[in-house]
N, C-alpha and C positions, 0 to 999 in steps of 0.2 A: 504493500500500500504506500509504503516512503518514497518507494521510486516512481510510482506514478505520481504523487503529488507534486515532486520538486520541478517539473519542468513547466506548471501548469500557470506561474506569473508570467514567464518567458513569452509564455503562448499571448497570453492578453495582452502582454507589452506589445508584442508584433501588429497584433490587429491594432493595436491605438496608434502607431505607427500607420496603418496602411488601410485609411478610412473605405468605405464600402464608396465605388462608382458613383450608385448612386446619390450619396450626398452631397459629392461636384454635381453631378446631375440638377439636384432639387437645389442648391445656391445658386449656379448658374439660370436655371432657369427666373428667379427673381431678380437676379441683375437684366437676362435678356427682357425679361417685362416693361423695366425702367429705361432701357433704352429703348425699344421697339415705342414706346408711348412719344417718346422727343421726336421718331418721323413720320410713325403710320397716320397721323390726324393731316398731315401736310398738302397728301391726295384729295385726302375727304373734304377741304375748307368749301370747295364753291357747294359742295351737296347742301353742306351746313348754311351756308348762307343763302341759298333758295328755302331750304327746308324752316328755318326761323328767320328766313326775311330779314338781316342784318346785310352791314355794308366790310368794305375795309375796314377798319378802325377796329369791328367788332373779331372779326375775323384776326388780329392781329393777339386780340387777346385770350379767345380762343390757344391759338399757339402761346403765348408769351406767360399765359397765367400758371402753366406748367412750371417754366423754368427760371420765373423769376422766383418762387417758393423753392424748388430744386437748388438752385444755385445759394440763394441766402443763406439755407438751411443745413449744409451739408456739415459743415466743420464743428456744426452744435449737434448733431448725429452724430458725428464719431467720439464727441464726447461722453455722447449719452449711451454709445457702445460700452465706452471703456468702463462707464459709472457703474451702469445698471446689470452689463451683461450681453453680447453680441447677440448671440442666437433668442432671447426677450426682445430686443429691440429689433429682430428682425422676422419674428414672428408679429411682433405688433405690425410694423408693416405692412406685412404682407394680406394678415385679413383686413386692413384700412385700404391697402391697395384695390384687393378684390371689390370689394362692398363700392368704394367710391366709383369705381369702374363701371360696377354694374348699375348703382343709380345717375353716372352722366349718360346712360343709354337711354334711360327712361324720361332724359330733362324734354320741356319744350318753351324752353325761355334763354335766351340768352344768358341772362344773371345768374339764371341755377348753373348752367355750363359754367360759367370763367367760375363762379364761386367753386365749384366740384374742380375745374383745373389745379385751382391755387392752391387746394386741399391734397390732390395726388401729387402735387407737386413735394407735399410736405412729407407723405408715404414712401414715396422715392427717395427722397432723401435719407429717411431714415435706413433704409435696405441696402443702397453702396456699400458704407463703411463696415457696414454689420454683418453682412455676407464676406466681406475680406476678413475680419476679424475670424467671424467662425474659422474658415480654410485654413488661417494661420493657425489657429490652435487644433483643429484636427493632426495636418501635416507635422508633423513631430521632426521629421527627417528633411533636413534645408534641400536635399535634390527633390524629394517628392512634392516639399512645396512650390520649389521655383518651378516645377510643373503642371501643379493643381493651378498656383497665379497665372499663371501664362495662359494656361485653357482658359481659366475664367477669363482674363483680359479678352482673350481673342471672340468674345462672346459681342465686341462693341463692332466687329464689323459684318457680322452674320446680322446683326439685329440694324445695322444700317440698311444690309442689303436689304432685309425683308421688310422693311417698315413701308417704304412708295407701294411695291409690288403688294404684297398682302393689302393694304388700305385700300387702294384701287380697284383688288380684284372683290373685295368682304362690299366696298360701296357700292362699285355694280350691280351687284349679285343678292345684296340682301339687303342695301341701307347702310348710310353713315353712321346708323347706330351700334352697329355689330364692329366698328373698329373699336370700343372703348370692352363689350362683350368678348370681344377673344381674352380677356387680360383676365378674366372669372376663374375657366378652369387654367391657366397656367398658374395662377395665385393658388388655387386647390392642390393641386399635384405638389408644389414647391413644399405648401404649407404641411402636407402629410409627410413627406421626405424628410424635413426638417425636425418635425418633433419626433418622429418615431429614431433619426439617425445623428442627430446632431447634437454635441454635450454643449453646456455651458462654458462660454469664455469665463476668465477668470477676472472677477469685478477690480479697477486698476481705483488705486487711490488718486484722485486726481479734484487739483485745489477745482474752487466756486464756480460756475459757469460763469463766462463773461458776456454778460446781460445788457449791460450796455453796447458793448462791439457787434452782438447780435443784431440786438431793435433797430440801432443806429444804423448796419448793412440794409437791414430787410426794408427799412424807409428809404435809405437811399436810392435803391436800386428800384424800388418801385414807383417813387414819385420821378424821377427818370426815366421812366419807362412808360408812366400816366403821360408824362408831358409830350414825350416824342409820338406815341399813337395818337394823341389829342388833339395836339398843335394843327395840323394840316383840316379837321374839321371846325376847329370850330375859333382859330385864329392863334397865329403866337403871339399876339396882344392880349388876349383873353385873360379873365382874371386867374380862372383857375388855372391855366398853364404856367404862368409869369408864378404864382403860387408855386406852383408842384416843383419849377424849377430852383428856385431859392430852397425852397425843405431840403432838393437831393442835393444842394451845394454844403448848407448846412448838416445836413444828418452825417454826410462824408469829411466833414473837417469833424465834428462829436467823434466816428470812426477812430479815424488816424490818432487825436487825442486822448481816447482810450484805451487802444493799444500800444498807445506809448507808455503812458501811466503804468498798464499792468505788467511790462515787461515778458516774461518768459511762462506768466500764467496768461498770457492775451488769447485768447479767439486765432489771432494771428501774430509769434508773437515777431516782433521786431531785428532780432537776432538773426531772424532766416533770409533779411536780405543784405546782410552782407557780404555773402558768399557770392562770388560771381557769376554770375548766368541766371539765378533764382529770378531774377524780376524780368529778364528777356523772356525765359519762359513761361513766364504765365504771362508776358504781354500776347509773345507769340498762340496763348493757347489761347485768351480774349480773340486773336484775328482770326484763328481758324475757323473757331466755329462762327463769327461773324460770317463769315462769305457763304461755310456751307447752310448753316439754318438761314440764312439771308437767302441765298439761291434756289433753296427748296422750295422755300414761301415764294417767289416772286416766280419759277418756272412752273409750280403745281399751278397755280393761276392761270399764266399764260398758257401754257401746253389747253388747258379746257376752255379759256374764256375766246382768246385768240388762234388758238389751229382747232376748235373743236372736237379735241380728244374726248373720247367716255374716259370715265375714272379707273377704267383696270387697264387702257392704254396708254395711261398717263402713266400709271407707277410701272408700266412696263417701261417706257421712255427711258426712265431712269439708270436701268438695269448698266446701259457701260457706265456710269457714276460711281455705282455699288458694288458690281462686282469685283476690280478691282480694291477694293476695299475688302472685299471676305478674303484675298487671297494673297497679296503682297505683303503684308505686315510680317509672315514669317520672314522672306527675304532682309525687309526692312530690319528685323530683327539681329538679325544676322549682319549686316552692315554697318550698325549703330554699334557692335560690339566691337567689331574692328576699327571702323576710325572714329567714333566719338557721333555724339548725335546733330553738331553744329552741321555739316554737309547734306546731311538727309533731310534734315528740315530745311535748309536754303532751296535743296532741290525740290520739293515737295510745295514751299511758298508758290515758288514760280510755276510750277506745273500749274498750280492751283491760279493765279491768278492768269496765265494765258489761258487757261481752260476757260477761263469766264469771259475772256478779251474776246478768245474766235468767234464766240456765241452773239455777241454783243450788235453786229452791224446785219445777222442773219434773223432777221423775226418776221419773216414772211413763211409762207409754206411751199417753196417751190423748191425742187430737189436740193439744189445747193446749200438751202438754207436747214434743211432737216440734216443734210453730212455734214455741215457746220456743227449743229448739235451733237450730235453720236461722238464728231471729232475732241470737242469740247469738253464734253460731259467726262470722256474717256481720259481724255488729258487732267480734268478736274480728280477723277475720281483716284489717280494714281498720285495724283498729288497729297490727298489725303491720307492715303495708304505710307506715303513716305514721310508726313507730315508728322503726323500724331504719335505713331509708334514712339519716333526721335523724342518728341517733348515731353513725354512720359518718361525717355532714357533721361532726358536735362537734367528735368524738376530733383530724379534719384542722383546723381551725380551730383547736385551743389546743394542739397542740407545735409547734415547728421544724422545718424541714426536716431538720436533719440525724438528728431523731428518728420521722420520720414512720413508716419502719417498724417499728419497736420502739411507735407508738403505738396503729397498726392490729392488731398482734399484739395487744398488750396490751389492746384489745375484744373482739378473739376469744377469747382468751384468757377472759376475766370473765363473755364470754356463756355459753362452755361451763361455767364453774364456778359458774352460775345455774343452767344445765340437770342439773347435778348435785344438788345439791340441792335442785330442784325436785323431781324426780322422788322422792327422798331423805326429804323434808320431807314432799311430800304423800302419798308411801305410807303412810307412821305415819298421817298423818292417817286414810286407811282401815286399816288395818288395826289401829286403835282402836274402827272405828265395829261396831254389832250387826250391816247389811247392808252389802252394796256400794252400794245405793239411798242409804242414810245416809252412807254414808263420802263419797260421790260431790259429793252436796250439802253437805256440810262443808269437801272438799276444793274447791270452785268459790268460797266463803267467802273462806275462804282466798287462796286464788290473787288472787281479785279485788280485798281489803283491799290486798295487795299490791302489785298493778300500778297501784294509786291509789293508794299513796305513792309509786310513780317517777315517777305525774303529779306529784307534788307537787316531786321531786328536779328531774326536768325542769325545770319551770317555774319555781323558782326559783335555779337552778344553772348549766344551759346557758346559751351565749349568745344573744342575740337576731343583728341583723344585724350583720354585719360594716362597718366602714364603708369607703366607697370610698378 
């Protein structure tokens, strides 16, 4: 009986070492939910805005009211990982995710829409951080986890590719409502996964929330975000815009004076930019997604208002955008290792910003103007692929360990709050122009000046290689 007993820790240690499939499985899939909701609505906008009779403006929030809660809220989720417990904070989530999901299906008001956005917005943010935590505490073994992170990561270009496509083809085929109803049972699956396979993180001692750096973000960036969708209807003399724009000047100097005060227990704390390339890269991660959740929003529009696409041929359109994106990041990976992430990301700017230039004088429908597209979109979408992986490598190369995940939040964080004001920025842009054909090509202008100054941030910001 002694010699069967003595080997039977060994045994349990192994398995806690070498978590079951499916628990990457059911984490992943709650990340892939979180990202699939940032594009599958993109296709769906003009359904929505016949279906509730809303305009631009409305439609702007529709997308925006996602990610401006997403983006505020991320770095007060991964504290509330660390406090409470990763795998609580992400089973909360997940049934808020589901539940909110399924009553925007049911809305038929505008208000209830952006109010139910603003709220998944705050679900999703909870789930990031909280899903990485769990992975890291399953994975015992640093190659199994630099494996399980990796799969998980690579989860953000599967769910780019299938967010146009699926949206376009669920809008067709059943209604704009059924884009918010897929997100039901992948939140069901994740959540049984989860409790039946997944232990408890271990709760981190970590000083007060910083309450003020929080409120002060989540006003800034949305009274910022009120004024840019506002302004173009209803005047930028208007009281309340001249309003929203002083709050976001003000709430963002509160900010920065908060997290000065609190030093190294900040929200954000101060320390992590001194290191060099830390503030290129998260400028660089504000421009990317600028241009692409900018581009989304201003070519799901046009592809239906002005070439007359149905909505499952629009998020078909998309497909050379995305697919490169499901499938280079490995390369990408592999490249960033060897010479540093400053070249991938220059190169990947510029793709990204001539991808939107060739687009830009072709907005008619006649052959040349549609292999404009394909050429574009193609060019764009490899751009991202190169783009994002690299600034993900940055952000890990210039903080500490002991800041690494307050650094990783802190891209996510700057990507959504590019994707906010992309969308934001280049709606005015159309909805200054006489047609959507004009606004379209103005708004590709744009985008692309753009994402050719992050080549420039890139390239002369990030760092090159690291040395051995």
């Amino acid at each position: 009986m002694a010699t069967q007993a003595g080997p039977q820790p060994v045994v349990a240690a192994e398995r806690s070492q070498k978590p079951s499939g499916s628990l990457l499985i059911g984490l992943s899939l709650g990340y892939f939910m979180v990202l699939l909701d940032l594009t599958i609505v993109a296709v769906a906008l003009p359904a929505i805005s016949q279906s509730l009779n809303v305009g631009l403006s409305a439609l702007e929030w529709v997308t925006n009211g996602y990610t401006v809660t997403f983006a505020a809220l991320l770095l007060t989720a991964g504290w509330l990982s660390d406090r409470f417990g990763g795998k609580r904070i992400f089973l909360i989530g997940l049934v808020a995710f589901g539940v909110l999901s399924g009553a925007s299906a049911a809305v038929n008001s505008l208000g209830a829409l952006v109010g139910l956005r603003l709220a998944l917005g705050v679900a999703g943010a909870l789930l990031l951080p909280a899903s990485l935590a769990i992975i890291t505490n399953a994975y015992t073994v640093p190659a199994e986890r630099a494996r399980a992170v990796g799969s998980w990561a690579a989860i953000t270009g599967a769910a780019l590719a299938a967010g146009p496509v699926v949206g376009g083809l669920l809008t067709e085929s059943v209604g704009w409502r059924a884009i918010f109803l897929v997100n039901v049972p992948l939140a069901l699956i994740s959540l049984v996964i989860t409790v039946r396979l997944a232990s408890e993180t271990a709760r981190k001692s970590r000083s007060g929330l910083d309450l003020t750096g929080q409120l002060s973000a989540v006003v800034a960036l949305a009274a910022l975000v009120y004024a840019l969708i506002e302004g173009p209807a209803k005047g930028w003399t208007d009281t309340a815009v001249v309003v929203a724009f002083a709050i976001a000047v003000l709430a963002a100097a509160i900010f920065v004076g908060a997290e000065i005060r609190a030093g190294d227990a900040a929200m954000l704390p101060p320390r992590m930019f001194q290191r060099g390339g830390f503030t290129a890269a998260l400028v660089a991660g504000l421009l990317a997604n600028f241009g692409l959740s900018g581009l989304l929003f201003v070519l799901s529009l046009f592809f239906q208002d002005s070439r007359g696409y149905s909505a499952s041929v629009a998020g078909l359109a998309f497909l050379p955008l995305t697919i490169p994106t499901a499938i280079n990041p490995i390369f990408t990976g592999r490249l960033v290792g060897r010479i540093g992430p400053r070249v991938p990301a220059t190169i990947g700017f510029a793709l990204m910003g001539v991808g939107a230039l060739i687009q830009a004088p072709f907005t008619g429908d006649s052959g040349l103007a549609l292999a404009a597209t394909v050429v574009g979109l193609l060019v764009f979408g490899f751009g991202i692929s190169f783009a994002l992986p690299a600034l993900v490598a940055g952000v890990a190369s210039t903080v500490s360990t002991e800041f690494a995940g307050i650094g990783a939040g802190t891209l996510n964080s700057a990507r959504q709050v590019g994707a906010s004001l992309g969308v934001a920025v280049l709606g005015v842009v159309l909805s200054q122009a006489s047609s959507n054909a004009s606004g379209t090509r103005l708004a590709l202008i744009v985008g692309g000046v753009v994402l050719l100054a992050g080549a420039l941030i890139a390239g002369t910001g990030l760092r090159g290689r690291t040395p051995a």
